[in-house]
C-alpha positions in Angstrom: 140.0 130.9 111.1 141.1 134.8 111.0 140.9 134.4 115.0 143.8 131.8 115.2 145.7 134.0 113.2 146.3 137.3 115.5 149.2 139.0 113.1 148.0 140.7 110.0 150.1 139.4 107.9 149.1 135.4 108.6 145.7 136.8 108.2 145.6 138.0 104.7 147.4 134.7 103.6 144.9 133.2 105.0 142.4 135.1 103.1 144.4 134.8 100.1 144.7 131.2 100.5 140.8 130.7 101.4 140.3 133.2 98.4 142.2 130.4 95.8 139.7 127.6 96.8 136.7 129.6 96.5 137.9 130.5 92.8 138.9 126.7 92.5 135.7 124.8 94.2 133.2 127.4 92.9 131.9 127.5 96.9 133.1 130.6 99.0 131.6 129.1 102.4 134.7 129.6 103.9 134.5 133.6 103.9 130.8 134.1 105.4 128.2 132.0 107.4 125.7 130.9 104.6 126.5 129.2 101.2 127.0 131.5 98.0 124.9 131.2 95.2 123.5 133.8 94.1 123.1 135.2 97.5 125.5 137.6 99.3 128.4 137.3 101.0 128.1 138.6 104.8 130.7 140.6 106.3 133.5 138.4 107.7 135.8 139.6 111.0 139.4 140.5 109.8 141.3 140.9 112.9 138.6 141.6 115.4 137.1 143.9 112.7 134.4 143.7 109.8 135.7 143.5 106.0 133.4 143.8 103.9 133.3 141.0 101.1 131.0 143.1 98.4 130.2 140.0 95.9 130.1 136.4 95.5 131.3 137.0 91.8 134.6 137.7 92.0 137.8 137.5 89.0 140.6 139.4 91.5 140.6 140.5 94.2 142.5 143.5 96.8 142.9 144.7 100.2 143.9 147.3 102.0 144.7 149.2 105.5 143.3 152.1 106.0 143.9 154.3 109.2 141.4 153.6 111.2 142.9 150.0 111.4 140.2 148.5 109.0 141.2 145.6 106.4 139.0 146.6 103.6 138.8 143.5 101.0 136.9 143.9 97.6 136.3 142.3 94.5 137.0 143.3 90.9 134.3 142.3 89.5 130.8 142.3 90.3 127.2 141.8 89.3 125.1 145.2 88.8 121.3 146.0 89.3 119.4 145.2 86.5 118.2 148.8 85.6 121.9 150.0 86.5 124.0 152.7 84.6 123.4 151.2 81.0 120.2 151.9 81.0 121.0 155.4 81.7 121.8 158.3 78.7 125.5 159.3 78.2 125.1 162.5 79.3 122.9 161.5 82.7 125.0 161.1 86.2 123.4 159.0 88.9 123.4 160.6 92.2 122.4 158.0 95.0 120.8 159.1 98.0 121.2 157.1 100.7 118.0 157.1 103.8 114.4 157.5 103.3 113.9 159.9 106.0 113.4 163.6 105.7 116.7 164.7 104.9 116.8 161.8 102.1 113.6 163.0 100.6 114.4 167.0 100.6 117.9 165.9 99.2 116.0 163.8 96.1 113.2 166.4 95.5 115.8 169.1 95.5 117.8 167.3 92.5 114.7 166.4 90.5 114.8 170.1 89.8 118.3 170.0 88.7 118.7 171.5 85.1 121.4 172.7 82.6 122.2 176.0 82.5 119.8 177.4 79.9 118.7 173.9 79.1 114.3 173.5 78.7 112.1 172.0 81.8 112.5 168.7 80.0 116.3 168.3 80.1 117.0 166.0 82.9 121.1 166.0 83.8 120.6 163.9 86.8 118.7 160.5 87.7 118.1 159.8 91.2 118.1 156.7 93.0 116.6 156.7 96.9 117.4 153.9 99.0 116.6 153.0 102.3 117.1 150.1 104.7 113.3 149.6 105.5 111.4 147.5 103.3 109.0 150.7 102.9 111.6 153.0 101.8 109.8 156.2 102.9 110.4 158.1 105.9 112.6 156.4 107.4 112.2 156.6 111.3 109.3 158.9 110.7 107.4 156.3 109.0 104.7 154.2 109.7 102.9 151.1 108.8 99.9 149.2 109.6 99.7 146.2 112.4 98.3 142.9 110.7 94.9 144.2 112.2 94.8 147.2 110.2 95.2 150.0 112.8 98.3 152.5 112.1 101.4 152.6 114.1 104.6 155.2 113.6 108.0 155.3 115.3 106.8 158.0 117.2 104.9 161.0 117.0 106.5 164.2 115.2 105.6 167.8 115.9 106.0 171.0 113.1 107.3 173.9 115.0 106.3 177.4 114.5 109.7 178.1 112.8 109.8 175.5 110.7 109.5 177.4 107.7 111.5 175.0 104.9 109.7 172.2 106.1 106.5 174.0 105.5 107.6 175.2 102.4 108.3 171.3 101.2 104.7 170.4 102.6 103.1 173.8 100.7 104.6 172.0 97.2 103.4 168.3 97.5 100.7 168.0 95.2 97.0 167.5 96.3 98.4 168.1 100.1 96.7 171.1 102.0 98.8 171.9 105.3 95.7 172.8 107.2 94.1 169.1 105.7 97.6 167.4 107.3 98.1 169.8 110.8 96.4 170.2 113.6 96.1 173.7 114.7 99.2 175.3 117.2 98.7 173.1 120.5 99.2 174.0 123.7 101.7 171.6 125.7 101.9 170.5 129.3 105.2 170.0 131.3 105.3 167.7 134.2 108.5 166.7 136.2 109.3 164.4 138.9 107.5 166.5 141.4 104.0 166.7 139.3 102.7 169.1 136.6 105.0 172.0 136.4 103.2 174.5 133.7 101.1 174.9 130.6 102.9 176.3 127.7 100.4 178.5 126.1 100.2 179.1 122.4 102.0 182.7 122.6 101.7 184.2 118.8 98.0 183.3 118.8 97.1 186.7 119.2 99.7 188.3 117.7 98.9 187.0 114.2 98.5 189.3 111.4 95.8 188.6 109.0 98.5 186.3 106.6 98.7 184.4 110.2 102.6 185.8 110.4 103.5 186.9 113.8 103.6 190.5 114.1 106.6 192.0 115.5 106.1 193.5 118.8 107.2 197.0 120.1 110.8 197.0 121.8 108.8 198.9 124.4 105.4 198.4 124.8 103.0 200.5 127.0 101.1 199.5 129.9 97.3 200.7 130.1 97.4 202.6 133.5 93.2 202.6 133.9 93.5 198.5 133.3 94.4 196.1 136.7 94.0 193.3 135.5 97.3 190.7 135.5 97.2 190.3 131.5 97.7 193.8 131.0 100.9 193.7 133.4 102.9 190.9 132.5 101.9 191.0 128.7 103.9 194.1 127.6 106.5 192.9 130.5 106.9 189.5 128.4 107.1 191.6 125.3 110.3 193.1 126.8 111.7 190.5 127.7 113.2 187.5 124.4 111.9 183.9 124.5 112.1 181.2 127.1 111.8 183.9 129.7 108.4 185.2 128.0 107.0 181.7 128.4 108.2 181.5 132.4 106.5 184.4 133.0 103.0 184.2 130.6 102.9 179.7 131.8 100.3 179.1 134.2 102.4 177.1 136.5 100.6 174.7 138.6 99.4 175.9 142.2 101.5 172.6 143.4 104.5 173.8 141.9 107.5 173.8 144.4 108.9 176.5 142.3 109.0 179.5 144.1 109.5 182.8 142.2 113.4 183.5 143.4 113.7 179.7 141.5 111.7 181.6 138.6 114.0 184.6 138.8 117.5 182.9 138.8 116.4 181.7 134.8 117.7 185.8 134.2 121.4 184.3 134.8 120.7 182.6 131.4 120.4 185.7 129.5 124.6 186.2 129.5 125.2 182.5 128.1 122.2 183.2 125.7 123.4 186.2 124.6 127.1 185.4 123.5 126.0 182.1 121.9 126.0 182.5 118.3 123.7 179.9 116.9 125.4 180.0 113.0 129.1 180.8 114.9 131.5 177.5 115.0 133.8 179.7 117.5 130.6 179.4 119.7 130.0 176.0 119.4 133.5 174.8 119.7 133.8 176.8 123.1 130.5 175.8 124.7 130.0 172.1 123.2 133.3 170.9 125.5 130.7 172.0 128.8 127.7 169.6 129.4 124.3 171.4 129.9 124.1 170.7 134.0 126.9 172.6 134.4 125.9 175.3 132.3 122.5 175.9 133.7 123.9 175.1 137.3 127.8 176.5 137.5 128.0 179.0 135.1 124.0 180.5 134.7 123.3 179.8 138.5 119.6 178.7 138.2 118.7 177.0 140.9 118.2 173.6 141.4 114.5 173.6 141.8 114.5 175.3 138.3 116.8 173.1 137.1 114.8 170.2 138.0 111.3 171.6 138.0 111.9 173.2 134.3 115.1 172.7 132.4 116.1 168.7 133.1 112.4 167.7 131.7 113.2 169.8 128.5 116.1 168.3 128.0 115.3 164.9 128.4 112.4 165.0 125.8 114.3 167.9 123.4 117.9 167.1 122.6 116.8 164.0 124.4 119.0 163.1 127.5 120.3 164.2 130.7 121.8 167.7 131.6 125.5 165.6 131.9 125.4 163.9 128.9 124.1 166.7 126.7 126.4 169.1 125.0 126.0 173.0 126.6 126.2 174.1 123.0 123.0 171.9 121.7 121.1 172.8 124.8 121.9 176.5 124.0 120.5 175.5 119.8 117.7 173.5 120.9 116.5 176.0 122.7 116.7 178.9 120.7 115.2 176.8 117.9 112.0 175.7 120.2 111.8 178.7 122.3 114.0 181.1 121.4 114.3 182.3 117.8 110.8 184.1 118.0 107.7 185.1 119.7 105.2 181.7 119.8 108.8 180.0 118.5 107.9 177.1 121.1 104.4 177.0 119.3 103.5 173.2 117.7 101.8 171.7 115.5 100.8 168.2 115.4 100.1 165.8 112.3 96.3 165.1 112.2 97.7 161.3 111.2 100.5 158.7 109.9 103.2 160.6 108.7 104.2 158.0 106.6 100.6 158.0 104.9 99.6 162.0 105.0 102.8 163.4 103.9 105.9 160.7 102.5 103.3 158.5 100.4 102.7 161.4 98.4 105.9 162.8 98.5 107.3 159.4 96.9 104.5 159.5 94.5 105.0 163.2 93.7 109.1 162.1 92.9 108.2 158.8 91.1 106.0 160.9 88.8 108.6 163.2 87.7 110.2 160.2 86.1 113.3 161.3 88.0 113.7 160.0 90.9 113.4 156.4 91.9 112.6 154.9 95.5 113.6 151.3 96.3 113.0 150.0 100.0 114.9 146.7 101.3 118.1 148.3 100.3 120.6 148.7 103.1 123.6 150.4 101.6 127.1 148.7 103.5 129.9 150.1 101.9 130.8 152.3 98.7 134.3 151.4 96.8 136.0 153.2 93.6 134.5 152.2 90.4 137.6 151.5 88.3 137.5 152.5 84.4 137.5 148.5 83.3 134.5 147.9 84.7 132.4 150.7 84.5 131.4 151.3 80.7 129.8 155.1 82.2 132.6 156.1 83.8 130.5 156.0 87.4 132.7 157.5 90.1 131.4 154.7 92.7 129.9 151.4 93.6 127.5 150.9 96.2 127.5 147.2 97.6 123.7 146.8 98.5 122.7 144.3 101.5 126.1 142.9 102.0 126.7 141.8 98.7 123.5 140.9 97.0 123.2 143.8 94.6 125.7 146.7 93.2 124.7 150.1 92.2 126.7 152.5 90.4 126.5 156.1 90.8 128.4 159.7 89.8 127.8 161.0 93.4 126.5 159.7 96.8 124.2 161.4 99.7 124.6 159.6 102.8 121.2 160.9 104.8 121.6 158.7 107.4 122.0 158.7 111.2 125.4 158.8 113.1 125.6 155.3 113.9 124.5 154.2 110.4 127.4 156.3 108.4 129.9 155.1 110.7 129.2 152.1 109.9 129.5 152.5 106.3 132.1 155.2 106.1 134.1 152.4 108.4 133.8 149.6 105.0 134.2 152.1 102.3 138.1 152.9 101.1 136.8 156.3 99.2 136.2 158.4 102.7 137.1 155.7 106.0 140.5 157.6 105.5 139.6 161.0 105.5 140.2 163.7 108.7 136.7 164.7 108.6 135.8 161.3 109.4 138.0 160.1 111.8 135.8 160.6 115.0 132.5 159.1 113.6 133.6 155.8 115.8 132.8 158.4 118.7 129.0 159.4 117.5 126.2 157.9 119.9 122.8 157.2 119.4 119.7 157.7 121.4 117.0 154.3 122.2 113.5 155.6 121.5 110.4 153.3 121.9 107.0 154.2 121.1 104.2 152.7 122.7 100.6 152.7 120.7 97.7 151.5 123.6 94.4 151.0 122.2 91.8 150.8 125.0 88.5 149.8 125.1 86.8 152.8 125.1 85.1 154.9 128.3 82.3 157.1 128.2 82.7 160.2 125.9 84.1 163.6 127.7 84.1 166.3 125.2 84.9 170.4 125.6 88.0 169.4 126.1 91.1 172.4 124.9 93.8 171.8 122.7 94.4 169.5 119.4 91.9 168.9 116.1 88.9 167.4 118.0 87.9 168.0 121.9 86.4 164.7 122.5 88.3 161.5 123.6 86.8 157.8 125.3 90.2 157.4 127.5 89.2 156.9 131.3 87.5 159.6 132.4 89.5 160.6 135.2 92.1 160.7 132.5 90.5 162.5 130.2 89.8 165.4 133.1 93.5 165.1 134.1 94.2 166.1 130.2 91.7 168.9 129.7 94.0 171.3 129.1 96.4 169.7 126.2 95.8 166.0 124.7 100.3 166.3 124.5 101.9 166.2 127.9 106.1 166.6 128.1 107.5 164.2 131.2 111.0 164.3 132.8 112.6 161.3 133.8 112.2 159.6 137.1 108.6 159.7 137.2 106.5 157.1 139.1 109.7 155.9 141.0 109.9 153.1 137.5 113.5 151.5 137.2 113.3 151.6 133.5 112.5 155.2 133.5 115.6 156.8 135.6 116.9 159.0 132.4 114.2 158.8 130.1 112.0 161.3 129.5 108.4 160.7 127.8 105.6 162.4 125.8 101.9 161.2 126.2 99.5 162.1 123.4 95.7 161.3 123.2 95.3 160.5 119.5 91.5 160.7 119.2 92.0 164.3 119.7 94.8 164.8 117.2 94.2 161.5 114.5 91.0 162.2 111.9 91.7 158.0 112.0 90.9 157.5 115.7 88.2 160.9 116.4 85.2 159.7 118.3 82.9 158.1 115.6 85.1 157.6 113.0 86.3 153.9 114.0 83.3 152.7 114.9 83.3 149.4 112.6 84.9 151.0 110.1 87.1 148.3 108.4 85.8 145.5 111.0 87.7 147.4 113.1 86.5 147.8 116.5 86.5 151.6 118.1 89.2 152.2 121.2 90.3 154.9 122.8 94.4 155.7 121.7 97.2 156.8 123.4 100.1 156.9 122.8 103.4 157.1 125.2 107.3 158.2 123.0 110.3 157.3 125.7 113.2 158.9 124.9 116.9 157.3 126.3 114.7 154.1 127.1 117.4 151.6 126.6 116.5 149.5 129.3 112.9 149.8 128.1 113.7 148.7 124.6 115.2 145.3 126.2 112.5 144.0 127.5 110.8 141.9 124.5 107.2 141.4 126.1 105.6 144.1 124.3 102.9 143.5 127.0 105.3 144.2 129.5 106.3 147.0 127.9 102.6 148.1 127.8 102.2 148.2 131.7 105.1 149.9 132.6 103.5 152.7 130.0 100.2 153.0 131.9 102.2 153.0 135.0 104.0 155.9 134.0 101.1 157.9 132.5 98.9 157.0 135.6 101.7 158.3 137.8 102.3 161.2 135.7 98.5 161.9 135.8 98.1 160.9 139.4 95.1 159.1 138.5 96.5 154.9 139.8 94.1 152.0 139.0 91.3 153.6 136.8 94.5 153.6 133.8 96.4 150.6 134.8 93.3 148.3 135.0 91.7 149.7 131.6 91.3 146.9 129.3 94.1 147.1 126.4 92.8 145.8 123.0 96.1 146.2 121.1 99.0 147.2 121.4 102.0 147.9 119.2 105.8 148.4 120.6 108.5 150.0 118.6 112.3 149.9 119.4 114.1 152.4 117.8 117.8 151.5 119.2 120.6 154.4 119.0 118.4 155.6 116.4 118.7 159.4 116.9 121.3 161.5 117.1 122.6 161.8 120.5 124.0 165.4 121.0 126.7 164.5 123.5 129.5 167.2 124.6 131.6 167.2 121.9 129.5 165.7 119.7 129.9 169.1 117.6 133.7 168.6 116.7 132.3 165.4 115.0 129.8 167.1 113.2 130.6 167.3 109.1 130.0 169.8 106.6 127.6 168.7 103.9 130.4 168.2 101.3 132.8 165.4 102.9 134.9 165.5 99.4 134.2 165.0 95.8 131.3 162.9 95.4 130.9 162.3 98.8 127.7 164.5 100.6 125.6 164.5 103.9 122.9 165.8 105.5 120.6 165.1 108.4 119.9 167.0 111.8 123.5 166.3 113.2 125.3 167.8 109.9 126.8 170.5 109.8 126.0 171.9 113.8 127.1 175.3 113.6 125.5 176.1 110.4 121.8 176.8 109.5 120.1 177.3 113.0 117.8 174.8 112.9 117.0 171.6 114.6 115.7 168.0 114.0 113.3 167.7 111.2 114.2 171.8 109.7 117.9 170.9 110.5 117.4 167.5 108.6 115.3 169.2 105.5 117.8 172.4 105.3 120.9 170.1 104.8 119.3 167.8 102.0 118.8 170.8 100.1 122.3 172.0 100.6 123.7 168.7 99.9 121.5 168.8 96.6 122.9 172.4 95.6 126.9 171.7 96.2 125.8 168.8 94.1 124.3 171.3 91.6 127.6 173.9 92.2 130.0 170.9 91.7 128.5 169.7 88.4 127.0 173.8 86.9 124.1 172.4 87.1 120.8 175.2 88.0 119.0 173.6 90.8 115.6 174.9 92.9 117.8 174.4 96.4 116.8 177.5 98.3 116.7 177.5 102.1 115.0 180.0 104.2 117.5 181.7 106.6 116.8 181.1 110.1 114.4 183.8 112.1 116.8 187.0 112.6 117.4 187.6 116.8 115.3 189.7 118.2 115.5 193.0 119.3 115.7 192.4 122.5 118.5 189.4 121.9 120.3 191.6 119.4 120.6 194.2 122.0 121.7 191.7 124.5 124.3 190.2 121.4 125.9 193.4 120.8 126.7 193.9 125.0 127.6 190.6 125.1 129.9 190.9 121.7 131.5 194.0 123.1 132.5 192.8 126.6 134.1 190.0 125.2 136.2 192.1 123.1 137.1 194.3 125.8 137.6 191.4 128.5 137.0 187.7 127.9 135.4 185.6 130.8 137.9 183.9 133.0 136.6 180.3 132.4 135.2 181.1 128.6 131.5 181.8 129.3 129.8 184.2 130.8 128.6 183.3 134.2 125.4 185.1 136.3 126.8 188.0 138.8 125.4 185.5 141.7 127.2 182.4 139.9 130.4 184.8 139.8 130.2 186.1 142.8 129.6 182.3 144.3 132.4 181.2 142.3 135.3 183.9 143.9 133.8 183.0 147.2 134.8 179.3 146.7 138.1 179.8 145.7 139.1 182.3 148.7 137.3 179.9 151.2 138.9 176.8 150.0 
């Protein structure tokens, strides 16, 4: 009815009119699609937009206009949870911590700590309520579950970087958990791009690990033994000179068939001047290099080549930040790879978990919480909009009111963590009067998210091939061919248009074979375990894979996978004709955070206002330099100690600082610091002497 009605004014009378025969008949049909009972009310379209009805119990009822153009219409009174604030002590404040991923869980097992200043172990100041939208309400897109014939599947595989020190530290204080029980050892990883298979990352800190396994910190000038030839002793103590990506360009074993020649290796040292005057933890820096998009940085301003560009830097980025040079901020290119490559020696180092993530590390991690008697977890719960809590209806004096799947339940709370993704707060900040109104909010409308799907083949199983390098086991059943192709690595990183596939024009891909990283699916350990017959597993993560994610025949979606690893691996029929016993498709759509240019300037702190927090891996940008899963764990502890601050509460909240430059990128800082001082860049950032030079020639010729 709303729609006949396109002034604002004849809408809310309308409303208001609809509103009186609900109260009257007892039915509120009129303002969603199903009938109330006891059931929610759906969000109905106010002028082309959502208002969010939160109750079907309602004595009164208000609206409101807020900037953005949203009518925001809620009810007085509402039904609570049944374990809501009265079951809570006086003195106890609810903090509500919205997302089941990791920045939800580090947020909650931050706050379980939370004491009174000089108060015993036992006081507890703070009760802690995690919701998330799955029914499983742990780990959120880095969960997992079991297909109805028992094997695993996950929304992707997740790797543990070498500088991922708070996320080790959370894993080193889960109970029962032993890191080296849960991780595979540091993996090698080979890149492939359009052209074929480009390099093999090697595991650089491997020998440069102390006896604690910490990296040892190498020599600003390391000597060359003049009696010793050989190439090792050449370019080692030249890639010790020289700071991370460029040390792994130079120690890589690039394919023979690499059309990179070495002036397309070379041109990578116009980087170093962009590198340099990027401050990772300096907003100046991001707000001046996250208006430029990545291609132009690399390209325009560094002057690597194209063939580098293509060969090397466009498959990173589609499988890192995850997208295209164009659409990718120059700023989060410049993070992302500092935090993978860049921060340290063996920075670009990985780790892989040995199985479910949802099983090896969030089940215990929820059981670890629930046992404190502090925090509880409660899947199902899809948080749509927070309102006010007025002083007549809230006997605790609760700051806020969460409406709970449209409607169906209210929760009450002192404070609120939204540890969701871009989209997700949007979306709720866009229903909820409390923050829709606030500046720092204003451009979440503009956030973007990135379509993953993850594709879990189980094959009947080949032969066994064993010696093979890399992961927890060196045996695998894939084809043979393919298991030969993968000899080096069982984790291969594609670019996009690979194999000449339609759906795969901008996505990017990872290919992992899980019997050499699973203890689940290891040769021998399936075999009729469960009923369950053994397969070979692989598994194929496409990144910017809308157009995969449409089609709904997950068999469909199973061929184009084999297509693409069999072109990737160049080894045609003897993959696409294997026999697939299962398969399991997951569609993660605008799921993760999509680091556009600009994307920064909508980027929040972790405090939004009082009451109000955030965290995840696109909080607070130009803070903490970290990325994904660190970036998401470093922010739910900062969101749980400004909660802490706010309330003088002591709280176990520490984050470990980023890796300090080094020397060799501090020196290049300082020149880099200094010329700017003494004469900016004409256009802002620093181009390459060849890029300059290229640059004044263009504008006298044209």
């Amino acid at each position: 009815l709303t729609r006949m009605f396109p002034m604002r004014r004849l809408q809310l009378a309308v409303i208001s009119a609809l509103y009186i025969a609900c109260t009257i008949t007892k039915q509120c049909n009129a303002f969603g699609t199903s009938t109330i009972g006891a059931s929610s009310l759906r969000p109905t379209k106010v002028g082309g937009r959502v208002a969010d009805i939160e109750h079907s119990y309602c004595h009164g009822v208000t609206w409101q206009q807020s900037k953005r153009g949203h009518v925001l219409v809620t009810c007085s009174k509402k039904a609570t949870s049944e374990d809501d604030v009265e079951t809570r002590g006086n003195k106890v404040k609810r903090v509500v911590v919205v997302g089941g991923g990791w920045a939800g869980f580090s947020a909650a097992d931050a706050l379980a700590s939370a004491r009174t200043a000089g108060a015993s172990s036992d006081d507890t100041p703070i009760e802690v309520v995690l919701l998330d939208a799955s029914p499983r309400g742990k780990g959120g897109l880095a969960g997992g579950w079991r297909t109805p014939s028992g094997r695993p599947v996950e929304a992707g595989i997740h790797g543990f970087w070498r500088e991922y020190k708070n996320t080790f530290a959370v894993l080193e204080r889960l109970e029962g958990v032993e890191i080296d029980d849960i991780l595979t050892p540091y993996n090698p990883s080979v890149l492939y791009s359009k052209s074929g298979r480009v390099a093999l990352a090697p595991v650089l800190a491997e020998k440069k690990a102390g006896k604690n396994g910490e990296v040892k910190k190498m020599s600003a000038f390391p000597l060359i033994d003049p009696f010793n030839t050989s190439p090792d002793n050449l370019l080692q103590p030249l890639a010790d000179l020289l700071p991370p990506p460029l040390d792994v360009a130079i120690l890589s074993e690039f394919s023979p068939s690499t059309p990179l020649s070495v002036l397309d290796r070379l041109s990578g040292v116009g980087l170093l001047g962009a590198w340099a005057d990027f401050g990772q933890e300096d907003p100046k820096s991001w707000e001046r290099y996250d208006s430029v998009n990545a291609e132009d940085l690399f390209i325009k301003y560094a002057g690597v080549s194209r063939g580098l560009y293509d060969e090397l830097v466009s498959p990173l980025l589609h499988v890192l930040p995850m997208g295209p040079g164009y659409d990718i901020s120059a700023a989060a290119a410049l993070s992302c790879f500092h935090v993978f490559a860049l921060q340290s020696k063996g920075a670009f180092d990985v780790r892989w978990c040995r199985g479910s993530i949802a099983e090896r590390i969030f089940n215990p991690w929820a059981e670890q919480l629930m046992r404190s008697g502090k925090v509880k977890i409660k899947g199902g719960s899809k948080v749509t909009s927070i309102t006010e809590a007025s002083n007549e209806d809230v006997k605790s004096g609760s700051k806020f009111k969460l409406s709970i799947n449209e409607g169906e339940e209210i929760l009450e709370c002192d404070a609120v963590v939204l540890a969701v993704g871009g989209t997700a707060v949007n979306n709720i900040v866009a229903a909820s009067p409390p923050v829709s109104d606030l500046d720092v909010v204003a451009d979440f409308d503009k956030l973007r998210g990135v379509t993953c799907v993850a594709v879990r083949l189980f094959l009947k199983p080949d032969v066994i091939t064993s010696g093979l390098s890399g992961g927890q086991y060196d045996s695998t059943q894939l084809p043979r061919k393919v298991a030969e192709a993968m000899k080096d690595s069982p984790v291969l990183v594609c670019g996009a248009e690979i194999g000449a596939i339609p759906e795969l024009k901008e996505a990017g891909f990872c290919i992992y074979d899980l019997q050499r990283l699973h203890d689940e699916f290891k040769v021998g350990a399936q075999d009729n375990k469960d009923g369950i017959e053994e397969t070979a597993v692989l598994e194929i993560d496409f990144f910017r894979a809308d157009s995969l994610a449409d089609i709904e025949d997950d068999n469909e979606v199973a061929k184009i996978a084999l297509k693409a690893v069999a072109s990737v691996l160049n080894v045609g029929s003897e993959l696409t004709n294997a026999e697939i016993v299962d398969v399991a498709v997951v569609r993660a759509r605008k799921a993760v955070s999509h680091f556009a240019p600009k994307s920064a300037s909508y980027s929040p702190p972790v405090k939004i206002t009082d009451g109000v927090f955030m965290c995840g891996d696109w909080i607070d940008r130009s803070g903490h330099a970290s990325w994904s899963t660190e970036k998401a764990v470093v922010t739910g502890r900062q969101a749980a100690a400004a909660i802490a601050s706010d309330w003088n509460l002591s709280i176990e909240a520490d984050v470990i600082p980023a890796a300090p430059d080094t020397p060799q990128l501090s020196a290049l800082r300082q020149t880099a610091q200094l010329l700017r001082s003494v004469k900016p860049p004409p256009k802002e950032i620093p181009p390459s002497p060849w890029a300059f030079v290229k640059d004044v020639l263009d504008s006298r010729y044209q």
